[in-house]
C-alpha positions as CSV (number, residue, x, y, z in Angstrom):
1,X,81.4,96.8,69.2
2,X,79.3,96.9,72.1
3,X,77.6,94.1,74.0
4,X,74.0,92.8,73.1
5,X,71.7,93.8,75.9
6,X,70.9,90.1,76.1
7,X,74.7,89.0,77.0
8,X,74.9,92.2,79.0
9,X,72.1,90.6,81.2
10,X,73.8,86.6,81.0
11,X,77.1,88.7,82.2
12,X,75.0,90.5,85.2
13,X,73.0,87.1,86.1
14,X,76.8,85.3,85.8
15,X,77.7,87.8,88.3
16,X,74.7,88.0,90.8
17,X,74.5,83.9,90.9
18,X,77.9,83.8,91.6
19,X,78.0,86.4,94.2
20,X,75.1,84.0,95.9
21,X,76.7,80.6,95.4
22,X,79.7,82.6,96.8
23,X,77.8,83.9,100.5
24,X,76.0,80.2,100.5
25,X,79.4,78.9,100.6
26,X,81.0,81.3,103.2
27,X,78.2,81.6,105.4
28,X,78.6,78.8,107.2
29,X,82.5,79.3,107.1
30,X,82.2,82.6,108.9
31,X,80.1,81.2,111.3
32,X,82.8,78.6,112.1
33,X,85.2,81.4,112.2
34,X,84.0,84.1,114.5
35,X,81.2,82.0,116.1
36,X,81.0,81.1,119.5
37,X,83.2,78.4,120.7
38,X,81.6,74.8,120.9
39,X,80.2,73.8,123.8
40,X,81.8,70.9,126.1
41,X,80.5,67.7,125.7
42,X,78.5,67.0,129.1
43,X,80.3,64.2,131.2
44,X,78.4,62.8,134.4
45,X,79.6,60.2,137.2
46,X,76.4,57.5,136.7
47,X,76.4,54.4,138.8
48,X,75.8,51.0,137.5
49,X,75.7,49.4,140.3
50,X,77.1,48.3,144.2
51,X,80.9,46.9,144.5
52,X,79.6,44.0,145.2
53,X,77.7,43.2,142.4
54,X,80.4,42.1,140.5
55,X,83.3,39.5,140.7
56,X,86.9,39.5,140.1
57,X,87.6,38.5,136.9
58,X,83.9,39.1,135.4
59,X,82.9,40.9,132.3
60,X,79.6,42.6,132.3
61,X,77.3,45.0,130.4
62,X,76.4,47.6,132.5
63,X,73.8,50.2,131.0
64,X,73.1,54.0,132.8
65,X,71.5,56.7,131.2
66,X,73.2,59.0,127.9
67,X,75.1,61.9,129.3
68,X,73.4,64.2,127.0
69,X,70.0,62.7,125.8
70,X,67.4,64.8,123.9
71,X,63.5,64.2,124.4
72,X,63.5,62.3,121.0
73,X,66.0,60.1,122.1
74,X,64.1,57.1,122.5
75,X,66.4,53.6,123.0
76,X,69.2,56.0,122.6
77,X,68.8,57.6,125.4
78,X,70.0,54.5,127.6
79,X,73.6,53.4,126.6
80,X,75.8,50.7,127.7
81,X,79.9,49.9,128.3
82,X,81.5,46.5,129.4
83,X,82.8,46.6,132.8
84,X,85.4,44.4,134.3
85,X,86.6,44.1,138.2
86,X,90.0,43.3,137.8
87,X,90.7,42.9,141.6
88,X,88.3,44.2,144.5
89,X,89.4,47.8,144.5
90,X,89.7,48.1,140.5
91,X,87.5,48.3,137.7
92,X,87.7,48.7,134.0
93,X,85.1,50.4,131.5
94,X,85.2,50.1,128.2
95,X,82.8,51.8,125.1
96,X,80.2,49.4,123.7
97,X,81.3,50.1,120.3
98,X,84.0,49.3,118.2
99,X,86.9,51.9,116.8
100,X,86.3,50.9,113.0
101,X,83.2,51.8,112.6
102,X,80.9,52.0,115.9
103,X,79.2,48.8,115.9
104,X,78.5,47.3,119.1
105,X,81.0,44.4,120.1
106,X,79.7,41.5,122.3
107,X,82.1,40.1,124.5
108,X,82.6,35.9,124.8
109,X,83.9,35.0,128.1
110,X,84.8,31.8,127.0
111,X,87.9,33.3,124.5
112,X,88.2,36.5,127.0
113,X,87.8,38.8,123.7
114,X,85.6,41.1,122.3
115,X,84.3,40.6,118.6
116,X,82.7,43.3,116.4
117,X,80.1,41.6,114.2
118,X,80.2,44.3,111.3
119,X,84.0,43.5,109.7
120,X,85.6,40.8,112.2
121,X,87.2,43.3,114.3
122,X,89.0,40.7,117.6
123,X,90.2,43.0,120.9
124,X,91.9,41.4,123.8
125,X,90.5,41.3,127.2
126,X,92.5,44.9,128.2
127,X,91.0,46.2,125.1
128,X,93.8,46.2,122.7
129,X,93.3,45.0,118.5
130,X,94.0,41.6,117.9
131,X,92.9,41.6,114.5
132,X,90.6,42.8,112.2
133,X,90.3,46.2,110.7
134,X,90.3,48.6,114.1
135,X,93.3,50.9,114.2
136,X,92.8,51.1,117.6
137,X,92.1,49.5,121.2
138,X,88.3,50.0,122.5
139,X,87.6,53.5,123.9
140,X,87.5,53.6,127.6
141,X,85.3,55.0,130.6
142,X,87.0,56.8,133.8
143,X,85.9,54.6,137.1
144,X,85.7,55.1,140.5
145,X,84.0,53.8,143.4
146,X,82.2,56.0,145.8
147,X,80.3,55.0,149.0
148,X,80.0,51.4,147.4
149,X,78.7,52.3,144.1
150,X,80.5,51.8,141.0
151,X,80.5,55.3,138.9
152,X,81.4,55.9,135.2
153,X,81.8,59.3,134.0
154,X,79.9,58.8,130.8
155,X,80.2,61.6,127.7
156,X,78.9,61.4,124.1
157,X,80.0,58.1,122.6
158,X,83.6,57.7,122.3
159,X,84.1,56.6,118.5
């Protein structure tokens, strides 16, 4: 018996939609493959501010610009960390947002912790979970001081 020339063409059009869910698929696994390597999140030393402004034992939001904003940026384009001056010579820097899930955690100097708003995630004043759903401590931000200035090296957000 030989095929009907109507299931010969199903069988063809089987084949040639195949073959072009197929390269839709693997396109964009080839390009992860063989394509150039990704490029290196950008990292820059910004200054929040002079030594001075800040006191031993204080917790502040600082804000500096996004290490790697686009022109569409908008509020975006400004981000923010938590500092703390643990003694005159040392400071601490810690992400804005909260390991879970990224929402921004506000810090009550009253209890010394930080809370996350979105699902009741608690970290201790070093950073570390004390309850709640996060895994893991807040992300933090290198420091240094230069010439009086307080520097972060800020990269994309640390999630």
């Amino acid at each position: 018996m030989t095929a009907t020339p109507r299931r010969r063409f199903l069988q063809w059009m089987s084949v040639v939609l195949g073959t072009v869910a197929a390269s839709a698929a693997g396109v964009p696994i080839l390009g992860f493959l063989f394509g150039p390597p990704a490029r290196r999140r950008p990292e820059r030393w910004r200054s929040v501010g002079a030594v001075d402004d800040f006191r031993v034992g204080e917790t502040v939001e600082v804000r500096f610009p996004n290490a790697a904003p686009v022109p569409w940026a908008g509020e975006t384009a400004v981000t923010a960390a938590w500092l703390q001056r643990k003694r005159a010579d040392e400071f601490v820097a810690f992400a804005l947002n909260c390991t879970h899930l990224g929402c921004p955690v506000r810090w009550v100097s009253d209890a010394r912790l930080f809370f996350c708003p979105c699902h009741g995630g608690v970290f201790y004043e070093d950073g570390a979970v004390a309850a709640g759903p996060p895994q893991r401590a807040l992300s933090q931000y290198p420091v240094r001081v230069d010439q009086g200035r307080v520097l972060i090296q800020t990269s994309a957000l640390p999630l």
